[in-house]
C-alpha positions in Angstrom: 24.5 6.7 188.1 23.7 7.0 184.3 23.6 3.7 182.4 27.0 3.6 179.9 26.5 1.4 176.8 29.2 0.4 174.5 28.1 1.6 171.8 25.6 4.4 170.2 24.8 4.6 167.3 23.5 7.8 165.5 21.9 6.9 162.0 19.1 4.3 161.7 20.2 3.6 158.2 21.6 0.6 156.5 25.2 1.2 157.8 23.9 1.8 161.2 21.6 -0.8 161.7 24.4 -3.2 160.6 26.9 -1.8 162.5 24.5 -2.2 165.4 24.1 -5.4 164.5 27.1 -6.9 164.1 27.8 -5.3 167.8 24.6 -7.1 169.4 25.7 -9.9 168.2 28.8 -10.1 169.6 27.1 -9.3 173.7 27.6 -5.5 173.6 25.4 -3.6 174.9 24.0 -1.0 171.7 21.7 1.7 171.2 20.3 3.5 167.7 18.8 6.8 167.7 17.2 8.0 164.8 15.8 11.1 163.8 13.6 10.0 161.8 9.7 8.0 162.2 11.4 4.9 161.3 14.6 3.6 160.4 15.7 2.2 157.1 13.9 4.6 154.4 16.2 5.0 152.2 16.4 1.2 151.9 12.4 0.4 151.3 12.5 3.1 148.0 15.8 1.6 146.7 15.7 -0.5 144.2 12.1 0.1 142.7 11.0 -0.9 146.2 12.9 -4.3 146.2 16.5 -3.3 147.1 19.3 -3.4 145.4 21.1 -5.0 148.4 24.9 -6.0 146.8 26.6 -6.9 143.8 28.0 -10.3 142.9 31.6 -8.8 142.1 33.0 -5.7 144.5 36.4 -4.5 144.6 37.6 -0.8 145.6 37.7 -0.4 141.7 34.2 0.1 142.0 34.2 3.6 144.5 35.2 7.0 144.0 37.4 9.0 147.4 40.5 10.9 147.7 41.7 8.2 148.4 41.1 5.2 146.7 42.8 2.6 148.8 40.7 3.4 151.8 37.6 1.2 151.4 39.8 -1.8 151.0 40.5 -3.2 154.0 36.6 -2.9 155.1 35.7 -4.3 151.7 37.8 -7.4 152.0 36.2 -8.1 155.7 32.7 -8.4 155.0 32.1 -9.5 151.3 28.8 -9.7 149.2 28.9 -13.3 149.6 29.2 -13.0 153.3 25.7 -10.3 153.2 23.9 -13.2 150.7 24.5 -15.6 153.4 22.7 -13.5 155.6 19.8 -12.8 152.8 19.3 -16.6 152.2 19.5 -17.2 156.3 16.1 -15.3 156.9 14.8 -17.2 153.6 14.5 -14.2 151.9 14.4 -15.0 148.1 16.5 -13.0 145.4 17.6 -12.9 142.2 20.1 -11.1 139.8 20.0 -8.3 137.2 22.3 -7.3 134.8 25.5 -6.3 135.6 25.8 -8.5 138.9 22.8 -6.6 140.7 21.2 -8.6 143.5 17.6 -7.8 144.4 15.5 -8.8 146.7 12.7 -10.8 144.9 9.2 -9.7 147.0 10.0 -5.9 149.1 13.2 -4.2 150.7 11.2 -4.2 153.9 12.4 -8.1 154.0 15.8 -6.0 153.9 15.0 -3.7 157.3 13.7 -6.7 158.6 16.7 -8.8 158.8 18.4 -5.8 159.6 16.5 -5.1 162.8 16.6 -9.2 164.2 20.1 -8.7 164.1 20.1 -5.9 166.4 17.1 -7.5 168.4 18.8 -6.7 171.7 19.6 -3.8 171.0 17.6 -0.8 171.6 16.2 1.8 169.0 15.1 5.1 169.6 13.0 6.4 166.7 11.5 10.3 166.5 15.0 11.4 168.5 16.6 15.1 167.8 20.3 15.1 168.7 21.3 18.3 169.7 24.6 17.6 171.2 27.7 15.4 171.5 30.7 15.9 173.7 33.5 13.7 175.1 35.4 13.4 178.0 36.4 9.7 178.6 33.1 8.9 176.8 30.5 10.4 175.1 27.6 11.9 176.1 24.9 12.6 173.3 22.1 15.1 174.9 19.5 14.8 172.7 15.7 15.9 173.0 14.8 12.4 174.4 17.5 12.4 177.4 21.6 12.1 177.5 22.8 8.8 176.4 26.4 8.1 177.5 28.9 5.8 175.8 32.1 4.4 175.2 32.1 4.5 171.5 30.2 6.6 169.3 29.4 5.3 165.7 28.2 8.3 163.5 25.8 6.6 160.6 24.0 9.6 159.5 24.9 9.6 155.7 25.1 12.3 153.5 22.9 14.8 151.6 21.4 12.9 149.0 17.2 12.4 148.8 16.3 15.3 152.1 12.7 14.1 152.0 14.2 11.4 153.8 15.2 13.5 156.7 18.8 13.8 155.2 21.0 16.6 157.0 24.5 17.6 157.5 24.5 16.1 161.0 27.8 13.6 160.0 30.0 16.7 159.1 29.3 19.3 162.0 30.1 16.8 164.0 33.1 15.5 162.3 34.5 19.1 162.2 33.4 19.4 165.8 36.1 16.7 166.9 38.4 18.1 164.4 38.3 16.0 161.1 37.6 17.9 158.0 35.2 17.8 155.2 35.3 16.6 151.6 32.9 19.0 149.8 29.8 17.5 149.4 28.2 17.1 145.6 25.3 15.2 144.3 26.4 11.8 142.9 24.7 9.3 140.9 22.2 12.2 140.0 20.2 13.2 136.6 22.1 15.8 134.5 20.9 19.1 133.5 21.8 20.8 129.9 20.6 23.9 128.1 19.7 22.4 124.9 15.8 22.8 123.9 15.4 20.1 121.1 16.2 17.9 124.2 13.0 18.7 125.7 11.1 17.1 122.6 13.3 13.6 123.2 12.0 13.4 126.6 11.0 9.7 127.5 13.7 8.4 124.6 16.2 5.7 126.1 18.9 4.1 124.3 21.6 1.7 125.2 25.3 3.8 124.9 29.1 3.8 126.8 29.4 7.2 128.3 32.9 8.3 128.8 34.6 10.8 131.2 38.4 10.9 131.9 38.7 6.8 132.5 36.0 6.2 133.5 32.8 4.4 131.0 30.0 2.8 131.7 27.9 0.8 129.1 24.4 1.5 130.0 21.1 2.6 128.7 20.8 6.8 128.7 17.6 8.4 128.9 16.2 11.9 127.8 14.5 14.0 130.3 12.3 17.4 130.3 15.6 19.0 131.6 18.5 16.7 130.2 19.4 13.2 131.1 19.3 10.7 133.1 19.3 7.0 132.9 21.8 4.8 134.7 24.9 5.3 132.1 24.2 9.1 133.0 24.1 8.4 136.6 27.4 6.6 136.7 29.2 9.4 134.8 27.7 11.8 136.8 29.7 10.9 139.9 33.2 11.7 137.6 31.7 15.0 136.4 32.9 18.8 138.5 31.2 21.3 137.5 31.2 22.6 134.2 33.2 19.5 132.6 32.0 17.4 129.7 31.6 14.3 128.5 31.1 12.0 125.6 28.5 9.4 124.6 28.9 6.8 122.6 25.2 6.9 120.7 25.9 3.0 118.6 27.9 1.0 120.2 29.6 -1.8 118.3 29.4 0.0 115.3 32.0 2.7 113.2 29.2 4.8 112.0 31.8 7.1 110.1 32.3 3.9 107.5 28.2 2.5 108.3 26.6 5.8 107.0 29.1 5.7 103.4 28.7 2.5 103.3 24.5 3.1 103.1 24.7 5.6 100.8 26.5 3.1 98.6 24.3 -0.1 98.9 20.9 2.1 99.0 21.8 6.0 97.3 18.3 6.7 97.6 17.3 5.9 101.1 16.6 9.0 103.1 19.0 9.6 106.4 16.3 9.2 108.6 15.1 5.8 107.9 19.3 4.8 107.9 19.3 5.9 111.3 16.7 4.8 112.5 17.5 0.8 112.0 20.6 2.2 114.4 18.7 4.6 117.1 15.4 5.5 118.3 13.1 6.8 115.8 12.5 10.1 117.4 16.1 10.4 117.9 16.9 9.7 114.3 14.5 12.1 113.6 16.2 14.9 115.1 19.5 13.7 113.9 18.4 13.9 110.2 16.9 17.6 110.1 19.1 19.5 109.2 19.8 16.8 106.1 16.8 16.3 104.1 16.7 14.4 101.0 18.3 10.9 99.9 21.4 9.6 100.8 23.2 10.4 97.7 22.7 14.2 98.0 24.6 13.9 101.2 28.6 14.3 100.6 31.2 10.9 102.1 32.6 13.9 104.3 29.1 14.8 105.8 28.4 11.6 106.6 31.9 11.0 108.0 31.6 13.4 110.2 28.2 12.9 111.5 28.8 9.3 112.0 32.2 10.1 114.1 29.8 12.3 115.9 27.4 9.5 116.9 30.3 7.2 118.4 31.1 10.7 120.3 28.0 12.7 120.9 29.6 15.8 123.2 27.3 17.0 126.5 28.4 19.9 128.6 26.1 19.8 131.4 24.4 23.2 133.3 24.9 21.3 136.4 22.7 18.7 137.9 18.7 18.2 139.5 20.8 18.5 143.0 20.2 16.3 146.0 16.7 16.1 145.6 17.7 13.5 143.3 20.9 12.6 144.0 20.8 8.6 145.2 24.2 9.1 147.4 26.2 12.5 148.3 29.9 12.1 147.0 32.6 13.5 149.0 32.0 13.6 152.5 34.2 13.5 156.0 38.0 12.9 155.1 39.4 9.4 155.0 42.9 11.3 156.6 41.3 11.4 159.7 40.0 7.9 160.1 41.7 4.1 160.5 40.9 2.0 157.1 41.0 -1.0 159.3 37.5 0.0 161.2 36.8 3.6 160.1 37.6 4.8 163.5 39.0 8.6 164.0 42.6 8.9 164.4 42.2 11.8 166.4 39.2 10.8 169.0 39.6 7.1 170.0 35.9 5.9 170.3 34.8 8.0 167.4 33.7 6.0 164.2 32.3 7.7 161.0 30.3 4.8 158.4 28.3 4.1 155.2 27.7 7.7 153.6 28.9 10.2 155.5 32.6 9.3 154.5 34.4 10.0 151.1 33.6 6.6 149.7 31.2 6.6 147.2 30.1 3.3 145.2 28.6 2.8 141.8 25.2 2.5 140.9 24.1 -1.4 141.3 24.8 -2.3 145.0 27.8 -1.0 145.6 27.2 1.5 148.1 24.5 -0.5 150.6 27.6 -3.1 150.5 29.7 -0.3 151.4 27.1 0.0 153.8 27.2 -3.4 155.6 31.3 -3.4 155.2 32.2 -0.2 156.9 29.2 -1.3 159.7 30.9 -4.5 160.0 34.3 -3.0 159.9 33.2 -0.5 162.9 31.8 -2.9 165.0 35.0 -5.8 164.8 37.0 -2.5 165.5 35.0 -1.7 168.9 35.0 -5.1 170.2 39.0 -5.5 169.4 39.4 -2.7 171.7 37.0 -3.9 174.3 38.6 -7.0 174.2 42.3 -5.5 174.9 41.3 -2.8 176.7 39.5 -5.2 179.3 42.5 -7.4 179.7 40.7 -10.6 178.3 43.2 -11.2 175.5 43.2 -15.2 177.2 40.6 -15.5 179.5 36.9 -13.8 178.2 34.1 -15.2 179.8 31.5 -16.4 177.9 28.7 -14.3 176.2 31.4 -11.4 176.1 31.9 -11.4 172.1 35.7 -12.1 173.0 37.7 -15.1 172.2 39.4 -17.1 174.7 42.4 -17.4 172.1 44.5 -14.9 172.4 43.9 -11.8 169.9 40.9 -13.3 168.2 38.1 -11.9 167.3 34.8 -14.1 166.4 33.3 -14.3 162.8 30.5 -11.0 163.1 29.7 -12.0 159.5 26.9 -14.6 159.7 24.7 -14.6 162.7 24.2 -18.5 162.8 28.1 -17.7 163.6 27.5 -14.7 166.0 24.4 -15.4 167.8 22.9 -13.4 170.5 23.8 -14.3 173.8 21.1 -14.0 176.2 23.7 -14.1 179.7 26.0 -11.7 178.4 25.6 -8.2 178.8 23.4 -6.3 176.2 24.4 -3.8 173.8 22.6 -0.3 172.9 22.6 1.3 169.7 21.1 4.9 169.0 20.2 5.6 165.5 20.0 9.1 164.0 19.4 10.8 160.6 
């Protein structure tokens, strides 16, 4: 008879591995299959190679889905804080940028590496093609490696974003496989394409600005590009933008350059355009700017200046689209949070069946948002599978030890720190497979 873990898991990424885990920890018996070499790539290029692991302040404010209540419940059950406590557990030393961004202060592999002592017990299958699931009772995953059979399946195998990293559509065929459907997938957080050619002579310019689309701004730096722009302000908007919409940027922030520009031409009439705008914006940028007005400032009419400063505190872009996946950091869209339980991001329609991290229609902010989307919908997963291992197994009152389950009735231990949720070495194991 076939071995039958508790729980596979098919992603090795940073939901997966903390899904897997948070499962180990609490005596199930786990296995990770991944497609890829190793697990955790995406993780060791983020961040300028030094991970971007959270932010301090998180709230549901700070995603994009259909449905914006969704992430929520998972967001309150494992907070940055609890993640932190993990980080400074394993002694691994940090530190913050702007805008509440914690990194990690030597490599990201310090990242994967806590990551992977967590799920110690379990065990990881790496180079693994799956080329099948079904379910009948439990699943069975036939992959090129052997069937693994299971009573839960956790599918961790994100989105679209970055394919050199072995991204694929895996997450969605088999969401619409088991009958859930599928958020159209777009690049988010991605670099903006735009058909204007003096652009190409600004590339390498960045500038501090507030981009704005709809509701949505984000006080950033912007940067010129070869083929448009980029920079984080222009990432952020970009996950607001469909296609062919525009947006505005705010070129001088703090300033009302409609009355600044008049006012110049009154304190210093024969100061040329360029060198005004130049103590506000880049130099090559100024440059541009003042082209098509040569001279001094006092040959230039109140109304011209009027309207070109109004036009700096609201520079319009229309992009052609965007540089695509290739160098999109996260996919937005994904499989349908209809379909799944808030509570633990398990499918409403197969019991056993739980969708995490990427491959669902939550998509964070640039900053640490989505790898802490990452480690809450893992956690989420994993409380969710041992709550109904727990009832399902009668043991409500009386779980013996090493089992994960409380002996007080309908409580579930703390997976959030493992000096809380240690590995138990008499209880029975848990499996995770890991696939991208």
């Amino acid at each position: 008879m076939r071995d039958i873990y508790d729980v596979v898991v098919i992603g090795g990424g940073a939901a997966g591995l903390f899904c897997a885990g948070s499962a180990t920890q609490a005596g199930m018996r786990v296995a990770v299959l991944e497609h890829g070499p190793e697990v955790g790539r995406k993780i060791l290029i983020s961040g300028g190679g030094r991970c971007n692991f959270t932010n301090k302040e998180v709230s549901a404010k700070n995603f994009l889905s259909q449905n914006p209540h969704f992430c929520k419940s998972a967001l309150a059950g494992f907070t940055p804080r609890d993640f932190l406590a993990l980080v400074e557990q394993a002694g691994i030393a940090w530190h913050e940028k702007t805008l509440g961004q914690l990194f990690c202060d030597e490599s990201a592999r310090q990242i994967v590496e806590l990551l992977l002592a967590r799920m110690a017990a379990a065990e990881l299958r790496c180079a693994v093609t799956v080329q099948g699931v079904s379910h009948d009772g439990v699943f069975a995953v036939e992959t090129d490696k052997g069937s693994f059979i299971a009573k839960n399946l956790v599918v961790a195998t994100g989105g679209l974003s970055i394919p050199k990293l072995g991204a694929t559509d895996f997450a969605y065929r088999l969401a619409r496989q088991f009958g859930h459907k599928v958020i159209t997938p777009r690049p988010a957080l991605v670099p903006l394409t735009v058909d204007a050619p003096w652009m190409a002579a600004l590339a390498g310019v960045s500038t501090p600005v507030i981009a704005r689309a709809g509701k949505a701004r984000f006080a950033e730096n912007l940067l010129f590009t070869h083929r448009g722009l980029s920079g984080p302000a222009v990432l952020q908007i970009s996950s607001y933008l469909a296609p062919g919409e525009s947006f505005a940027v705010d070129l001088r922030p703090g300033a009302r350059m409609e009355e600044a520009l008049p006012a110049a031409k009154r304190a210093r009439p024969k100061a040329g355009l360029k060198a005004v705008l130049a103590e506000h914006l880049p130099a090559r940028l100024a440059a541009h700017l003042a082209e098509a007005h040569p001279g001094n400032l006092a040959d230039l009419p109140d109304k011209t200046l009027r309207v070109l400063g109004a036009r700096l505190n609201s520079f319009g872009f229309t992009p052609a689209g965007t540089e695509g996946f290739v160098k999109a950091e996260v996919t937005s869209g994904g499989i349908d949070t209809d379909g799944l339980n808030s509570r633990d991001c398990g499918s409403k329609i197969v019991p056993g069946l739980y969708f995490i991290g990427e491959a669902v229609d939550v998509t964070g902010w640039l900053g640490g948002y989505n790898f802490q989307w990452a480690w809450a919908s893992g956690h989420a997963a994993a409380k969710g599978i041992l709550e109904q291992r727990c009832e399902g197994s009668g043991a409500a009152r009386y779980i013996s030890a090493g089992t994960g389950c409380s002996k007080k009735s309908g409580s579930i231990p703390s997976l959030s720190k493992s000096s809380r949720s240690p590995s138990t070495s008499g209880g029975p194991g848990v499996t995770f497979m890991i696939l991208l």
